[in-house]
VMD Tcl script that draws the C-alpha trace (Angstrom):
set ca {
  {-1.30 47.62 -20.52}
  {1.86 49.59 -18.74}
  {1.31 51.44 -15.73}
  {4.01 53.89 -15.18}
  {4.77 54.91 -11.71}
  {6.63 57.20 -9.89}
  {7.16 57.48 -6.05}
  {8.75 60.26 -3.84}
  {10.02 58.75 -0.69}
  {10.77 60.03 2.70}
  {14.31 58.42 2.42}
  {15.58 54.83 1.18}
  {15.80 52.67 4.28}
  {13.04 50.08 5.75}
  {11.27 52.35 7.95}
  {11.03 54.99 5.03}
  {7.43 55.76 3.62}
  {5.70 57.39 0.47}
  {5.13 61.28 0.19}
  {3.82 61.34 -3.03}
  {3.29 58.69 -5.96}
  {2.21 59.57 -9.79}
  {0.84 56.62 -11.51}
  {-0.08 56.82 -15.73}
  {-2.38 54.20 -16.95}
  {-0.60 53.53 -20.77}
  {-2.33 51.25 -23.54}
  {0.86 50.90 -25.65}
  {0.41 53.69 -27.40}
  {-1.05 57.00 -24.97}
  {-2.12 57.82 -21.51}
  {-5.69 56.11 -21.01}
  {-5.72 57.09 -17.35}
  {-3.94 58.92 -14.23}
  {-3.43 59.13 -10.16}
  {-1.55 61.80 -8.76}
  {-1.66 62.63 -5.02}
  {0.50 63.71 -2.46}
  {0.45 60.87 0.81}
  {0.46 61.64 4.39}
  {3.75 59.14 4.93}
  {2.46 58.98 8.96}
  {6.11 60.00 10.08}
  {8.50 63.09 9.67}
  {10.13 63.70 6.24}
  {13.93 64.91 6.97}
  {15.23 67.88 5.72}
  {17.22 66.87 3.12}
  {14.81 65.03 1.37}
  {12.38 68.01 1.56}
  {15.90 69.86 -0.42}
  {15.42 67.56 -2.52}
  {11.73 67.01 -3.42}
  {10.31 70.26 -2.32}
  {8.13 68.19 0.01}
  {7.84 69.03 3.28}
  {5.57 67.98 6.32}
  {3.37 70.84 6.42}
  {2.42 70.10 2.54}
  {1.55 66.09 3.38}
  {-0.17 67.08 6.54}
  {-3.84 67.16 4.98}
  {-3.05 64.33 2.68}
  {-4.52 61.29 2.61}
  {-2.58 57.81 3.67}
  {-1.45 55.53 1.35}
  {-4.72 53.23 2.70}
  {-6.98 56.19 1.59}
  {-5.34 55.83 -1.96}
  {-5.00 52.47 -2.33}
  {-7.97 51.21 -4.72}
  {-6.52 54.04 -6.98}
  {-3.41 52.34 -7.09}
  {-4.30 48.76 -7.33}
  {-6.89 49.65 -10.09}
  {-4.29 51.75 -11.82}
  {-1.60 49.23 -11.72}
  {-4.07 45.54 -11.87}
  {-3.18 43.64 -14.97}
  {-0.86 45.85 -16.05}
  {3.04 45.58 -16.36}
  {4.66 47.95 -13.65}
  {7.16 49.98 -15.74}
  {8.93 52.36 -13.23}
  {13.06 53.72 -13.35}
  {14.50 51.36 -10.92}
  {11.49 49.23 -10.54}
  {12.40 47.59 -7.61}
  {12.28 50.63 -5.77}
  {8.77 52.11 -6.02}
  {7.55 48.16 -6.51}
  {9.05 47.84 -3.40}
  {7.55 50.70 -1.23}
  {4.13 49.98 -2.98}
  {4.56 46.33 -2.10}
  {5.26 47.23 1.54}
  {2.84 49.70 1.62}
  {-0.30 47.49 0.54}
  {1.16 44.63 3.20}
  {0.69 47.41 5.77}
  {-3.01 47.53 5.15}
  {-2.43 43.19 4.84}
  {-3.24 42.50 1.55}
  {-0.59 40.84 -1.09}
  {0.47 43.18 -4.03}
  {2.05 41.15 -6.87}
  {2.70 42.89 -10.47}
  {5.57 42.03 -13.30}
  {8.29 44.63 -13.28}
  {9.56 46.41 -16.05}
  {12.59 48.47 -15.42}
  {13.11 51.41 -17.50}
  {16.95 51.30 -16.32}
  {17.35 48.19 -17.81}
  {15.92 48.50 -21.11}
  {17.36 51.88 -21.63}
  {20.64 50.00 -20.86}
  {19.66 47.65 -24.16}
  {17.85 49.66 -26.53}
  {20.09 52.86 -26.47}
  {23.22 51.26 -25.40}
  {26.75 53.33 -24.78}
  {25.37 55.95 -22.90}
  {26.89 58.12 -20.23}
  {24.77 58.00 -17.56}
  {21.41 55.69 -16.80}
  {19.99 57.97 -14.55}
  {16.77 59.74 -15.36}
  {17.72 62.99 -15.62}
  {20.95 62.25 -17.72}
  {18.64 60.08 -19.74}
  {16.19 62.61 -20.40}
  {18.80 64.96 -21.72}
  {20.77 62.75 -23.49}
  {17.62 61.82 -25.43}
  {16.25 64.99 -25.75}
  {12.98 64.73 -23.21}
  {11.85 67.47 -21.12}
  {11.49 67.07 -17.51}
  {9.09 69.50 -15.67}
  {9.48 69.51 -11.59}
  {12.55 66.96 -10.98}
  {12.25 64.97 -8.37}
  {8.38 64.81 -7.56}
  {6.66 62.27 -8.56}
  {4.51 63.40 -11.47}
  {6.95 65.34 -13.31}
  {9.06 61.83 -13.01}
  {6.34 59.91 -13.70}
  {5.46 62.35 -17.13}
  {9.20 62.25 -17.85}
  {9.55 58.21 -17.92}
  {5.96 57.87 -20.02}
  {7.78 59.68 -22.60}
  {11.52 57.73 -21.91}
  {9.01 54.36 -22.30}
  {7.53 55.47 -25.16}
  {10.91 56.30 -27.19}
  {11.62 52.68 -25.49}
  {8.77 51.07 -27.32}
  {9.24 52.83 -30.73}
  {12.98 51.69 -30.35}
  {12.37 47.96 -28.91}
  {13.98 46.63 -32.66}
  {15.00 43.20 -30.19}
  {11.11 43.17 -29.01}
  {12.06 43.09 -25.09}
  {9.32 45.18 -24.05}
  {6.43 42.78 -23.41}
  {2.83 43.47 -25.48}
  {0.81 40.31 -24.27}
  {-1.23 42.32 -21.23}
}
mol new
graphics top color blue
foreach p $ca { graphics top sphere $p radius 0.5 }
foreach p [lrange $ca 0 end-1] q [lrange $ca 1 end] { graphics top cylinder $p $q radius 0.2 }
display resetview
């Protein structure tokens, strides 16, 4: 099992918190289950992230907390591999977030970054939107979290059908 996450962020450094987080449930071969939701990140979200994301703080004002969302998560992402582009990223908000509510949040990382680096070699530009249109994959609402999220699902599955060097794990 793969579960393929995407996070929106309210910036990048250590007191930064999650606005929104998309998380697809994948067997292997399709989408067996999904989270979406939009988080109250407990703080203000500056202005140029909201250019960037479209999310604001009157939007995450009635949303719940990342605690209020958190059995969604775990169950979402619990013996599965967490495939996300740059990994360590959302792992690492997710991670931070779940110690906040003091519990330990351990999953195996698979970075879509780094096998797109191996499996379709020579490209331009890792990033996900370059990615996308270098490989021909449609990307609905940039830069928030589900249309990510839906974008990378189909970048993992072109990953998998590619894998000829078998990096992509299959054991969970």
């Amino acid at each position: 099992m793969y579960a393929i996450v995407d996070i929106e962020t309210t910036g990048g450094g250590g007191a930064a918190r999650i606005t929104e987080i998309a998380v697809f449930r994948h067997d292997g071969f399709q989408v067996v289950d999904f989270f979406h939701s939009l988080i109250n990140p407990e703080c203000w979200i500056p202005p140029f992230i909201t250019n960037l994301t479209g999310i604001d703080n009157a939007m995450v004002e009635g949303s719940p907390t990342f605690a209020e969302v958190q059995d969604a998560v775990r169950s979402l992402t619990m013996d599965a591999w967490f495939v996300a582009h740059n990994a360590k990223f959302d792992y690492g908000f997710i991670k931070r977030e779940f110690g906040a509510i003091d519990e330990y949040f351990q999953r195996d990382l698979l970075c879509t970054v780094q096998l797109s680096r191996k499996i379709f070699p020579g490209l331009k530009s890792y990033s996900l939107g370059n990615l996308c249109s270098s490989l021909q994959i449609s990307i609905e609402n940039r830069h928030r979290a589900h249309g990510d999220a839906a974008a990378t699902v189909k970048l993992f599955e072109l990953l998998l059908n590619n894998d000829k060097q078998r990096l992509i794990p299959k054991d969970r």
